[in-house]
Structure formats: C-alpha cells, structure tokens
LOGU-810256 format. One line per field, with one value per residue (C-alpha): residue in three letters; residue number from 1; x, y negated, z. Coordinates in nm, 2 decimals, decimal comma. Last residue first. Example, Ala and Ser with C-alpha at 12.3 -4.5 7.8 and 13.67 -1.06 7.14 Angstrom:
<drennus>
marba	(ser/ala)
sevex	(2/1)
c1	(1,37/1,23)
c2	(0,11/0,45)
c3	(0,71/0,78)
</drennus>
This chain:
<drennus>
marba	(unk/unk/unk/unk/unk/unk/unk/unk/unk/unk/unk/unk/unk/unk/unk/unk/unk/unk/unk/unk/unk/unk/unk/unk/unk/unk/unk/unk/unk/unk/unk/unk/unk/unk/unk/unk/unk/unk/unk/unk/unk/unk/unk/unk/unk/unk/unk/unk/unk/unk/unk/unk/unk/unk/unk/unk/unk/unk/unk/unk/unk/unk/unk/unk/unk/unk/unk/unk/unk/unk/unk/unk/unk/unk/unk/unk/unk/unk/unk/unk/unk/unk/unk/unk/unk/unk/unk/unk/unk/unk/unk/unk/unk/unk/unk/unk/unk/unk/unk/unk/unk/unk/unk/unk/unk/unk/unk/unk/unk/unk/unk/unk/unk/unk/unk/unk/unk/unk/unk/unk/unk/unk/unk/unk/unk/unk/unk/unk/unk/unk/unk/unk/unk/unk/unk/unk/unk/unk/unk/unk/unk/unk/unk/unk/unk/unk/unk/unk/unk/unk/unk/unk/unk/unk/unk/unk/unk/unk/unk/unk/unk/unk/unk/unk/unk/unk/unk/unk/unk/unk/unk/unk/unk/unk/unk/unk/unk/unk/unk/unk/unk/unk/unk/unk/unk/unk/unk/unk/unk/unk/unk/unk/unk/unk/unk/unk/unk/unk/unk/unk/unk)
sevex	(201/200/199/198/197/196/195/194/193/192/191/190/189/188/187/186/185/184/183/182/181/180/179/178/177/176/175/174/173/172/171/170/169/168/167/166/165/164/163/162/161/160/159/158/157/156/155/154/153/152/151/150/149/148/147/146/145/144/143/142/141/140/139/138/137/136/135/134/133/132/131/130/129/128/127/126/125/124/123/122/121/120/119/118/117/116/115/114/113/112/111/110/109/108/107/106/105/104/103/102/101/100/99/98/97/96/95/94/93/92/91/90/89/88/87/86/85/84/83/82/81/80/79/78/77/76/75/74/73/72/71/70/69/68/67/66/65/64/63/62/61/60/59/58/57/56/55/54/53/52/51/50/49/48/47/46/45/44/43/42/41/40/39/38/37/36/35/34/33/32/31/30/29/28/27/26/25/24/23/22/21/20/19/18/17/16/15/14/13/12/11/10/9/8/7/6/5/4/3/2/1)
c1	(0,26/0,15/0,27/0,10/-0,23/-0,22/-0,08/-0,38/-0,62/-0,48/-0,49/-0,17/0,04/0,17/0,45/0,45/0,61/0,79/0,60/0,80/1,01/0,70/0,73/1,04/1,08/0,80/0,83/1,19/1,21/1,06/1,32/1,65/1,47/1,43/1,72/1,91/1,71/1,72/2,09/2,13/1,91/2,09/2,44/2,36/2,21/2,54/2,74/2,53/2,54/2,97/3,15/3,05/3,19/3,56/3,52/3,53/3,83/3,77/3,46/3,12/2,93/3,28/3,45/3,17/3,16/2,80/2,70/2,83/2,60/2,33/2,35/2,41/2,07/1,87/2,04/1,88/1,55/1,53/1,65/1,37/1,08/1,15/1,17/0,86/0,68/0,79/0,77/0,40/0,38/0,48/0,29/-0,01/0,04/0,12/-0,19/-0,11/-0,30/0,01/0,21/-0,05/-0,08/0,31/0,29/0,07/0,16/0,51/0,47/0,52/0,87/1,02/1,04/1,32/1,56/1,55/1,88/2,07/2,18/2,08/2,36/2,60/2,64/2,43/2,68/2,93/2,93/2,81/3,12/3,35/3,74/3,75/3,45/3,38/3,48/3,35/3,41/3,34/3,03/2,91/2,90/2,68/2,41/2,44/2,30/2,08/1,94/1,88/1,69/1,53/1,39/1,28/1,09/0,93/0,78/0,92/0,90/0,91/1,20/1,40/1,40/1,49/1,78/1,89/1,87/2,04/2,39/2,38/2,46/2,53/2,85/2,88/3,29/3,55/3,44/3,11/3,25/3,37/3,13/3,25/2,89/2,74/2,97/2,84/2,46/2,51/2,60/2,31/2,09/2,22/2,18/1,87/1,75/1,89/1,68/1,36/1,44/1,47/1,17/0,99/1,13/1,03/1,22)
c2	(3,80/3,85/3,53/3,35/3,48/3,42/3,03/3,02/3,08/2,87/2,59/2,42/2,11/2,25/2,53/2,83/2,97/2,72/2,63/2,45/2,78/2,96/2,82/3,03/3,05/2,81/2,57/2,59/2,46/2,13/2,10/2,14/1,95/1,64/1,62/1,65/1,42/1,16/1,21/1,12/0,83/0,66/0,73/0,59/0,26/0,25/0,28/-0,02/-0,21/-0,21/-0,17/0,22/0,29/0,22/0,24/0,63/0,69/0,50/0,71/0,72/0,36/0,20/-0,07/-0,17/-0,55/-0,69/-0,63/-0,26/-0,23/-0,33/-0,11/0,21/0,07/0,07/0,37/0,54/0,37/0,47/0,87/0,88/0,68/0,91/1,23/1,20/1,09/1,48/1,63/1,56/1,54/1,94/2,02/1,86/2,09/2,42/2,41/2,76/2,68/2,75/2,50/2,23/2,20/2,25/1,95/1,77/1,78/1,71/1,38/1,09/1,37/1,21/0,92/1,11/1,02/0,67/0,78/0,82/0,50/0,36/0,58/0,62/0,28/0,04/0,14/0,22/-0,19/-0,35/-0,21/-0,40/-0,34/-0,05/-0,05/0,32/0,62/0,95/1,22/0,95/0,76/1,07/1,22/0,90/0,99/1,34/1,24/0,99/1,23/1,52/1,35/1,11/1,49/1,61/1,33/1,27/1,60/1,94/2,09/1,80/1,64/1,97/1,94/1,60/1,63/1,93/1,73/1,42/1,58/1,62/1,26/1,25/1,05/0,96/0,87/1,12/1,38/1,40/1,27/1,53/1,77/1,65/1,56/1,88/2,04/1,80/1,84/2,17/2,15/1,89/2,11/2,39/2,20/2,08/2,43/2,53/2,23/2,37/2,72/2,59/2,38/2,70/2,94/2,67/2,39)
c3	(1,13/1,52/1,62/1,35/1,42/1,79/1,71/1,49/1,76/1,98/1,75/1,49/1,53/1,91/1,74/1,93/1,64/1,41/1,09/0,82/0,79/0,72/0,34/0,25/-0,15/-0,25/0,05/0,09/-0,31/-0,21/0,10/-0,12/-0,44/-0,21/-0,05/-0,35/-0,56/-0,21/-0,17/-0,58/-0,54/-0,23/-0,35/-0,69/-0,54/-0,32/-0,62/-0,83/-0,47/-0,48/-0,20/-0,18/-0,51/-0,40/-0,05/0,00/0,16/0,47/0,57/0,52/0,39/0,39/0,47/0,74/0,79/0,86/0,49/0,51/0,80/0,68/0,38/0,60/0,80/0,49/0,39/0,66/0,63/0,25/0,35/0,61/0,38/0,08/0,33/0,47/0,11/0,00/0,25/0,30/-0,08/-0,07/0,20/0,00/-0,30/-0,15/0,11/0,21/0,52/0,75/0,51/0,51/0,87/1,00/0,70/0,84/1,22/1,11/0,91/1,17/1,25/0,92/1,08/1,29/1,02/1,19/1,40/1,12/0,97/1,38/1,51/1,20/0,99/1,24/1,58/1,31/1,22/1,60/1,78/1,51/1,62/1,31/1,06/1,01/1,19/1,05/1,34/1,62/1,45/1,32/1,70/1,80/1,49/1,55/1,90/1,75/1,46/1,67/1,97/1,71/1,56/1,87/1,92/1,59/1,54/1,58/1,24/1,00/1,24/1,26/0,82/0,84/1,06/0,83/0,52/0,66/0,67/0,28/0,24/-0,11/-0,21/-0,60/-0,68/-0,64/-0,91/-0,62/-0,24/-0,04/0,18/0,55/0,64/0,56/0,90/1,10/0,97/1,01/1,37/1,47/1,30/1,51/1,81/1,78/1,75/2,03/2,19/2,02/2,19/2,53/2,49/2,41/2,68/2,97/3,15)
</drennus>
C-alpha cells in the first residue's frame, strides 16, 4: 500500500473521529437537531471522490448505529437511520473532480455551486434514509432523547433545513478563508504538471 493511500486512510479516520465527536452536540434549546457529523464526511468525500468518502460514511455510519442506538429489537430501523442515513454522503464524492478543479483554478464561483449542489443532494439522501427509517419504526431520528420534534414531519423538515444552512455556510466559508483544503496533494483530479506546481506552493 503506498504513502498516498496511507495518508487518505488517516484521513478517513479523522473524519470519522470528528464526525463522532460532532454527533454528540445536543439538540438546539432542546428541540432543532443539526447533524454536524455529516460535514466532515462530506468534506473527505469532495476531496477524495466517492470511494473514499462511502468508506468514511459507512464505517461511521456502523459506529453511529452502536454510539447512537435507535429502534431497539428492529435490525432493519438503525440499519436505514445510521448506515444507509449516512452512508450516501459519499454522493458528495460525484462532485470531487470539479471542485479539486475549480478550487486550484481559483474558480471561486463554480467551487462554490460544486459544493454547494454536492452537499444539497448528500444531506437530502441522508435524511431520505433517516425519514425512512422513522416510518419503518425508529423512535427517534438520533437518539432516544430526541423524539419529541423528530416524530413530527414539521421537526424533521426543520432538522433537514437547519443541517443543510449549517452545512452549507461551514463549507462555503472554507473556500474564502482556506480554499486549498479542497485540494489534497497528490490529489488524482488535477495533471502532472499541476500536481508539480502544487507540491512546491
């Protein structure tokens, strides 16, 4: 296994980390719960592609499902609440080579719908999948003490927008205060020759 794959799996790992430690942020006055945990699984996914990124988002996916446990005696709920709810981040990854692109163009405008429109459709399938599994039988979108606005759709619609404001305005403003953090050395969206210029920046 070489130096690169190596680093991209650390990587993983710390966005897996965060992600854990995001996911324990309480509900908002008790009521409005924004998944911050998707925002680092998005962010690996816009650097690495869609690969890397379902590697991240299932395996944080799987460890939700243990540190958040939803739907007790029903395999089928957490399976659809935390595994598949996060799994499908990794769409995000369809809009990597863009937006590693964009960014190392300066292209401020179009990296900014690429992550934009990336994380849109990744937050909507997540909750896609949260919602299912709330039909099937989850208490809870998160955790047992958050069923009072999750039961209802006018809290999960709230939940949705205010993760995807959040999301949105935590990855928009990375491109204007640290836009080389969408483009990861060694990275395989850009050419030789501007792999040599962004190594020696």
């Amino acid at each position: 296994m070489g130096s690169k794959a190596v680093k991209i799996m650390l990587e993983v790992l710390l966005a897996i980390v965060v992600a854990s430690g995001l996911s324990y942020i309480p509900a908002i006055g008790g009521n409005v719960v924004i998944d911050f945990a998707i925002i680092p699984l998005i962010l690996v996914s816009l650097r690495h592609g869609g690969i890397w990124g379902a590697i991240a988002s299932i395996l944080f996916g799987l460890l939700h499902g243990v540190l958040h446990p939803s739907g007790t005696g029903y395999i089928v709920v957490p399976f659809h609440d935390s595994v598949m709810g996060y799994g499908f981040v990794a769409f995000a990854g369809f809009f990597a080579r863009n937006t590693v692109r964009t960014a190392f163009n300066a292209r401020i405008s179009s990296t900014v719908l690429n992550v934009v429109t990336a994380s849109i459709i990744a937050t909507f399938v997540s909750y896609s999948f949260h919602a299912i599994a709330t039909a099937i039988g989850a208490p809870t979108l998160f955790a047992t003490e958050k069923v009072a606005l999750a039961s209802g759709f006018l809290g999960f619609s709230v939940n949705f927008i205010a993760t995807l404001v959040v999301t949105l305005v935590v990855l928009v403003t990375l491109i204007y205060v640290k836009r080389d953090i969408y483009i990861p050395k060694g990275t395989r969206y850009l050419s030789r020759k501007e792999k040599s210029h962004l190594l020696n920046d």
